[in-house]
C-alpha positions in Angstrom: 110.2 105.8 92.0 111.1 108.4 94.7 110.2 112.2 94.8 112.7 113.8 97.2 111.4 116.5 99.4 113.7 118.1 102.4 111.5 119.6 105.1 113.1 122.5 107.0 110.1 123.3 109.2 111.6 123.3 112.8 109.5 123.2 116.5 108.2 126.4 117.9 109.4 127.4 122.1 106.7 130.6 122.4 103.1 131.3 121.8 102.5 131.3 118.4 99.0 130.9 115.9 97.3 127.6 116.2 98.6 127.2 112.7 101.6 127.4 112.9 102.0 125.3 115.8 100.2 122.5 114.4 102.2 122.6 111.3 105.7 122.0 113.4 104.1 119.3 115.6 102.9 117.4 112.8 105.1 117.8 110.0 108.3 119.7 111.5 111.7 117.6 111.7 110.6 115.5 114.5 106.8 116.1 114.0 104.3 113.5 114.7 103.7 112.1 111.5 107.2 111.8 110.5 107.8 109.0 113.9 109.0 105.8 112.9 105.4 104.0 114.0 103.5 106.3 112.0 100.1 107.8 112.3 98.9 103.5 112.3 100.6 102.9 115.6 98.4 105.3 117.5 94.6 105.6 115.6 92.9 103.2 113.6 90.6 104.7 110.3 89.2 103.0 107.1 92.5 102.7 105.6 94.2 100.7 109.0 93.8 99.2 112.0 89.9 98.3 111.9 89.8 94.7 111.1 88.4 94.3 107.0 87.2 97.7 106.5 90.7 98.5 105.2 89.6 95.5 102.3 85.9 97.4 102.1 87.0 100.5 101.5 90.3 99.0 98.8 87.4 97.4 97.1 85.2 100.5 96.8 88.4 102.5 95.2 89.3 99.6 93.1 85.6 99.6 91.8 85.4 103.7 91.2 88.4 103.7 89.6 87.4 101.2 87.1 84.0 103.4 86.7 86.3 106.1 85.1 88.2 103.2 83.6 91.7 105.2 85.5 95.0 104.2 85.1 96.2 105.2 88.3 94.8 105.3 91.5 96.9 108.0 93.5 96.8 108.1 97.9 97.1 111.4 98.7 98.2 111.6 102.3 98.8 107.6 102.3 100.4 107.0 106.2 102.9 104.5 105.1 100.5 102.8 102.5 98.5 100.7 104.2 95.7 101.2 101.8 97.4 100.9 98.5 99.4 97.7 99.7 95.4 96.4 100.2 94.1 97.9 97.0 97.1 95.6 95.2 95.5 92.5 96.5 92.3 93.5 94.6 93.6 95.1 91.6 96.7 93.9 89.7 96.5 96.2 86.6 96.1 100.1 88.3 99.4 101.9 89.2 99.4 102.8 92.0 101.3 106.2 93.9 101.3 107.2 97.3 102.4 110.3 98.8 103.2 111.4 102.0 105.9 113.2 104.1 108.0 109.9 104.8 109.5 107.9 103.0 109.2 105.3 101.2 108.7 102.2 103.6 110.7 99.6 101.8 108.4 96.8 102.5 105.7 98.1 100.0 104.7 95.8 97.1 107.3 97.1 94.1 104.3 98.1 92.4 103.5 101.3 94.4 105.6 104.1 93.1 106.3 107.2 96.1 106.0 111.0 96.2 107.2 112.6 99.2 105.6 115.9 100.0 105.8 118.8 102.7 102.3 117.7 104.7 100.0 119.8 105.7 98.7 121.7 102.7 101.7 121.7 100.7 101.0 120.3 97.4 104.4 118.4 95.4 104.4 117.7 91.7 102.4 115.3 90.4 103.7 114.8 87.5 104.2 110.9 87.8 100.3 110.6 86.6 101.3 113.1 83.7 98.7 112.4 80.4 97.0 109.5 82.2 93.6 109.4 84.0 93.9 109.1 87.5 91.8 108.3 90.7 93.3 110.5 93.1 91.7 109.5 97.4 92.9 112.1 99.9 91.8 110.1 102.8 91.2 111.8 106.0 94.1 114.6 104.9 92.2 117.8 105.3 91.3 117.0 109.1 95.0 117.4 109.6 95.8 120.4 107.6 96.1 122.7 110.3 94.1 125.6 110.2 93.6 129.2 112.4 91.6 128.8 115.3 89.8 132.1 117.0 87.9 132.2 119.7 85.2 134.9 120.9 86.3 137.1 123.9 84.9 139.0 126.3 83.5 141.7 124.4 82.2 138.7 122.0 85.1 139.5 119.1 87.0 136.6 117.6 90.3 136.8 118.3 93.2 134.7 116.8 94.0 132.2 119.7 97.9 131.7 120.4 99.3 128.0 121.7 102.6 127.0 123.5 103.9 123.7 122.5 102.8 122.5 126.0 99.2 123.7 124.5 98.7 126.8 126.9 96.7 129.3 125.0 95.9 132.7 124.9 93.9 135.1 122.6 95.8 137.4 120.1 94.5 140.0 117.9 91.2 140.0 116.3 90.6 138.5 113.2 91.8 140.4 109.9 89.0 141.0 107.8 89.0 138.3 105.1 89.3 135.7 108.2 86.8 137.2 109.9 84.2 137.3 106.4 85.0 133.8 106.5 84.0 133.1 110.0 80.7 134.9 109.0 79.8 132.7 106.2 80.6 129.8 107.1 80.4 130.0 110.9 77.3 131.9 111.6 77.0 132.5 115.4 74.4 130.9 117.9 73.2 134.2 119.0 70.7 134.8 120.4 71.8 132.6 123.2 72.3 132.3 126.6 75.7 131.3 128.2 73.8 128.4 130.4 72.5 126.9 127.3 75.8 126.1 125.3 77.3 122.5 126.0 80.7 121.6 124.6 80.4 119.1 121.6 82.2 116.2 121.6 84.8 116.6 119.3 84.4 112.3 118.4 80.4 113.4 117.3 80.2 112.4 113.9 79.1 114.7 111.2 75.7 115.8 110.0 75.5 116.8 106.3 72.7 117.8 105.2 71.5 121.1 106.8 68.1 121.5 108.1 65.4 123.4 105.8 65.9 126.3 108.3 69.5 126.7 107.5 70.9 130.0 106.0 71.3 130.0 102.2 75.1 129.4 101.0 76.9 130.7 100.0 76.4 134.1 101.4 77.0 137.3 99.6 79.5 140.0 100.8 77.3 142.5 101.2 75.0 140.3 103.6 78.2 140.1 106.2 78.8 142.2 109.0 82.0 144.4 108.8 85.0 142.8 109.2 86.3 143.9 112.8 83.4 141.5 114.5 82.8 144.6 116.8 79.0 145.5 115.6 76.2 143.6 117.6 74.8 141.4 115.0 78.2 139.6 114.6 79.3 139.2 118.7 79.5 136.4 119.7 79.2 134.5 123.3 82.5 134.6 124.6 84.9 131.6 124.4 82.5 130.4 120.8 85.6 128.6 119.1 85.6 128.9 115.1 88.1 126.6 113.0 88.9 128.7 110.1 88.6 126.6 107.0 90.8 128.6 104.7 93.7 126.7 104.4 91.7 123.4 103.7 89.8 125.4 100.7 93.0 126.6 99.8 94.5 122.9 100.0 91.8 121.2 98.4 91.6 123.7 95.3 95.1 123.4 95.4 95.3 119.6 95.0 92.6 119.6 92.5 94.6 122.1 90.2 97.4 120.2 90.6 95.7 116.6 89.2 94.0 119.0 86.0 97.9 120.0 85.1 98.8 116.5 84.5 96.2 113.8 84.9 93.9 113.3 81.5 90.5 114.4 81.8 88.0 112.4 83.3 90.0 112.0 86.4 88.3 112.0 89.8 89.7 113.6 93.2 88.3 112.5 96.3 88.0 113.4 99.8 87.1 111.2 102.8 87.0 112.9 106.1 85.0 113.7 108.6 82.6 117.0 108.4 80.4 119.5 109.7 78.6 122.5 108.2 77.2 125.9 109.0 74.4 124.1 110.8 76.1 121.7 112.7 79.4 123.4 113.8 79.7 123.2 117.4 80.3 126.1 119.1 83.7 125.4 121.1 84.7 123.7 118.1 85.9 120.2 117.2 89.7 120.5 117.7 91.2 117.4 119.6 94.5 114.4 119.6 95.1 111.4 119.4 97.9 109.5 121.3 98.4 105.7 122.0 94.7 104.6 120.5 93.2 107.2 123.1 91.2 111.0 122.4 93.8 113.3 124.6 94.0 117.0 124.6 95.6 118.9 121.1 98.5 119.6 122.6 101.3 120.8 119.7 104.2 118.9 121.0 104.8 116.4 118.5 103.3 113.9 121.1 99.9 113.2 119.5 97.7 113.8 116.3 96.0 116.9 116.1 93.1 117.2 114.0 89.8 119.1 113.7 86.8 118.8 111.3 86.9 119.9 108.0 84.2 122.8 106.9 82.9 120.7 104.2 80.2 123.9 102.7 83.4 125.9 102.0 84.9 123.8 99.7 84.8 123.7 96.1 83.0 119.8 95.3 80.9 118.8 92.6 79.1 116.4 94.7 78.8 114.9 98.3 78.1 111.4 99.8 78.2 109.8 103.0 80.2 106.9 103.0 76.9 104.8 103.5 75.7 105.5 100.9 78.6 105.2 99.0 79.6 101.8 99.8 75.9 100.6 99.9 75.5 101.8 96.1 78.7 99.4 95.3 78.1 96.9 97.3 74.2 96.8 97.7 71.9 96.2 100.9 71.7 92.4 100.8 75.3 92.3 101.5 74.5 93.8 105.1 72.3 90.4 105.4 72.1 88.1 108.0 74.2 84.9 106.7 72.6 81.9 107.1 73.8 79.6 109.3 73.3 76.8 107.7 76.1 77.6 105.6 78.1 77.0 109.6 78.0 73.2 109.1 77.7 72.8 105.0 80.7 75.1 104.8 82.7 76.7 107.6 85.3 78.0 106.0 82.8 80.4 103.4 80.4 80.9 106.7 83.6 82.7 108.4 84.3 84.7 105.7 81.0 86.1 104.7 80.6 86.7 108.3 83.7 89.0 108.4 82.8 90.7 105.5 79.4 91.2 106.6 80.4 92.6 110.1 83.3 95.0 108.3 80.9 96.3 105.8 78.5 97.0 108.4 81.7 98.8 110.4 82.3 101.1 107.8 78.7 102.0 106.8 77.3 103.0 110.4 75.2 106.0 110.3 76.8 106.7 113.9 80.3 105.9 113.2 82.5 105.3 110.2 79.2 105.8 107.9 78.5 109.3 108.2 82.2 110.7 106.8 81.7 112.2 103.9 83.0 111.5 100.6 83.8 114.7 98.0 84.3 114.6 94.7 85.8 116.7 91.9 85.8 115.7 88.1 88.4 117.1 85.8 87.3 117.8 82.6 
């Protein structure tokens, strides 16, 4: 089962928003994730190239899904379904849809059924999971819904940065005021600070969720936010501050969420895996960056490489948030992460192996410095 979708987004020659650039380079005609290697031939996540965590993380869907007894589990953002072809090893009763700008790679197992969609935040019909309960994973999607990108200038007022598709940038107007009451909530600035003190983050630093007891109360009301122009002291900023504006991933996410309440039964989950930051942790040059050939490069929009940036996980609408730690630690419990004992080497090799990988990919995906601090957010329909 096919969904049809024809894409008539075509590349950009001039400066134009971050936005829309990214948009064109990664799901235009000849956009990046629309080459015939897909996204798996250049980065490795959960889902792919990381040897068994692609099994972990199969085996922690396959167990939340049975939690909500669903009966469909539904990739959102799939690649070319690397992760439902492993949940099918594990689970031979679920239905199983993926969805994804592509598509659909022949040499899937028969059993996953195909939506192709826009990308980006572009949301198609889901009305394959019509009147049944679904478990719907949007695995590292929001990252790479592109998003406005404004950076402070010299006067301290975010501006809406412009990009050429060989990534030359320059500063545009300044942020309309709903943008800009955006960047105020959910991107207070540093000041006061001192130009010497701020250090570009690196934009592979993993995420920190929970904010510190000193962090401002969200969300924020209206009235607490400066004026909208960003041209009153309280609200300037140090120049070249970066924000990522968030609201086309809230926009995204509430849109994917309505979508699975118009069809799917309640009870059904959505989820989001991605990498995160908040208020508190945002870095202040921001966390944009590519991916080309396995390697962090520059973002530049060309098609070439990924582009992605954290998503502003205390904008969205969730009903809860986990760290994939502790996620796959409550399924799978703390013994598992156990040294195994090697007598089991010469009583039985072949089970001594095996616990052995599953111990090392388990303790892969759980790392409180790696793959173990991307959060995992949920919303219940129903």
């Amino acid at each position: 089962m096919t969904q049809q979708f024809e894409n008539s987004d075509m590349p950009v020659s001039h400066a134009v928003p971050w936005r829309d650039a990214w948009q064109a380079a990664l799901y235009g005609r000849d956009g990046f994730y629309r080459r015939d290697e897909g996204p798996g031939g250049h980065f490795a996540t959960n889902a792919q190239g990381i040897p068994g965590v692609d099994e972990v993380l199969a085996q922690a869907i396959v167990a939340m899904a049975e939690r909500i007894d669903a009966d469909v589990v539904v990739d959102f953002a799939c690649g070319r379904g690397e992760l439902l072809d492993t949940i099918s090893r594990f689970d031979d009763d679920v239905d199983l849809v993926g969805v994804d700008v592509v598509e659909r790679p022949p040499e899937l197992s028969s059993r996953i059924a195909w939506v192709r969609s826009a990308g980006g935040a572009s949301i198609p019909s889901l009305d394959v999971i019509a009147g049944r309960r679904a478990f719907v994973v949007a695995h590292e999607w929001l990252d790479v819904v592109p998003c406005d990108i404004a950076e402070a200038d010299d006067d301290g007022v975010l501006r809406e940065v412009l990009v050429t598709p060989d990534g030359d940038e320059t500063l545009g107007a300044p942020l309309p005021p709903h943008t800009a009451r955006w960047a105020a909530r959910h991107a207070p600035t540093a000041m006061p600070v001192h130009i010497g003190d701020l250090r570009p983050h690196s934009s592979s630093a993993q995420p920190t969720i929970d904010a510190p007891d000193d962090a401002p109360p969200h969300p924020v009301s209206d009235d607490a936010l400066p004026p909208a122009d960003g041209r009153d002291n309280a609200s300037r900023r140090e120049p070249g501050e970066r924000v990522e504006i968030g609201m086309t991933r809230d926009a995204a996410w509430a849109a994917l969420v309505a979508e699975v309440t118009r069809h799917a039964a309640a009870g059904s989950v959505v989820v989001g895996i991605d990498y995160t930051s908040t208020s508190a942790t945002r870095p202040p040059f921001g966390t944009l960056t590519g991916f080309r050939d396995g390697s962090e490069c520059a973002p530049v929009p060309d098609g070439s490489c990924d582009v992605t940036a954290h998503v502003a996980l205390d904008s969205l609408d969730v009903d809860d948030v986990r760290t994939q730690r502790d996620v796959l630690l409550e399924l799978f419990g703390e013994l598992a992460l156990e040294p195994v004992p090697l007598a089991l080497a010469s009583s039985d090799p072949p089970v001594y192996l095996a616990r052995l990988a599953a111990r090392s990919a388990l303790a892969t995906a759980t790392h409180p410095g790696g793959l173990g601090a991307f959060a995992w957010f949920t919303r219940t329909i129903g």
